[in-house]
N, C-alpha and C positions, 0 to 999 in steps of 0.2 A: 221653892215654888212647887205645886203641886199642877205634874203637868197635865193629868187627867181633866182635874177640873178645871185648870186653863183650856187644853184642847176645847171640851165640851164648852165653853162661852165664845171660845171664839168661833166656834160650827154653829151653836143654838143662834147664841145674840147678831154673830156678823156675817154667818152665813159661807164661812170658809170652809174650804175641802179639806180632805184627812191631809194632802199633801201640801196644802197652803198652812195648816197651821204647825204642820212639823218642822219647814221653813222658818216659821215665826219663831219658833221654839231656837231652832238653830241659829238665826241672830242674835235672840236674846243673850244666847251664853256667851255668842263672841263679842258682843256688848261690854257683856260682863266682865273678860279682858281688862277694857278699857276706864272701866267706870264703874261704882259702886251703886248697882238700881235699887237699893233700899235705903240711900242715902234721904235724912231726912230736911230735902230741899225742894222747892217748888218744879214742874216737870222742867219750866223752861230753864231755871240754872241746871237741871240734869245732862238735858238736850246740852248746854253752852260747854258744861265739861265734858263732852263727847265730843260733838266740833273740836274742841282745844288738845287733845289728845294728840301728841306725836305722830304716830301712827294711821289715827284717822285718817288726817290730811294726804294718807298715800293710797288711800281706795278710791275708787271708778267712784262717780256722781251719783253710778245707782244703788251701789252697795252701800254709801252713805245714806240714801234714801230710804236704804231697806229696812238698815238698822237704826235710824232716827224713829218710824213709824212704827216697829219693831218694840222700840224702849216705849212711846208712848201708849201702843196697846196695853204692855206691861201694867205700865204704870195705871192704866185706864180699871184693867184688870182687879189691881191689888187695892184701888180707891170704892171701888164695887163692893169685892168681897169682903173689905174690913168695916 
């Protein structure tokens, strides 16, 4: 991932702050832990192998939140720039 031009799309297009997207940034990777985000399967099986994750199922409601919306910027992201 190039985080530059991630950052910059997600300040231009969504309007996020320099600390809202370094957050984003930082989910991503712990995401990444879990699940393979270049996997090539639709977002929503991406999302359902996330949920399914061992581990998952032992984060707060919001950290799950954080990092479902997290994968799908990604994902939003990388359907954009290809």
């Amino acid at each position: 991932m190039d985080e530059q031009q991630f950052d910059r799309w997600l300040k231009e297009r969504l309007g996020f702050t320099d600390k809202s997207a370094r957050d984003v940034r930082s989910r991503i990777k712990r995401a990444s832990n879990y699940i393979d985000l270049n996997k090539k399967v639709t977002d929503a099986e991406l999302l359902f192998s996330l949920t399914q994750h061992p581990e998952f199922g032992n984060l707060s409601v919001t950290v799950k939140s954080q990092l479902k919306r997290s994968v799908k910027l990604f994902r939003e992201f990388n359907n954009v720039s290809n």
